[in-house]
C-alpha positions, 0 to 999 in steps of 0.5 A: 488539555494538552498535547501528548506524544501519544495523541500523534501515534493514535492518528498515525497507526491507522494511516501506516497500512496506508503509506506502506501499500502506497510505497509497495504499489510504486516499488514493485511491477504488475501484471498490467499498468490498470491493475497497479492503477486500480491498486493505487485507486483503491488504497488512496480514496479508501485509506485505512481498510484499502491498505488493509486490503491490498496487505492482505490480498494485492501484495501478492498479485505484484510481481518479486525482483526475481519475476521482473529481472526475467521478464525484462 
């Protein structure tokens, strides 16, 4: 059996929702340090389904530039 480029795409797709929530908690502010914490919690011990999660429900809950620049 050898090895086909194919065979890596097929273990990384699920693990993308993971990286990209992961970016997304760092690259934005939250109402409180224990909810991006939480976040953090959930997306790192549950890859898959917590990134999934956090796309669909948590990416909301973080704050845009435009909230963080009046707040700050």
């Amino acid at each position: 059996m050898s090895f086909e480029w194919w065979h890596l795409l097929v273990a990384l797709l699920p693990m993308l929702p993971t990286f990209w929530s992961i970016w997304h908690i760092w690259a934005h502010e939250f109402e409180n340090p224990q909810q991006r914490a939480l976040w953090l919690v959930l997306v790192v011990f549950v890859p898959v389904l917590g990134g999934i999660i956090y796309i669909v429900t948590g990416r909301r809950k973080a704050l845009s530039k435009i909230q963080k620049q009046a707040r700050g």
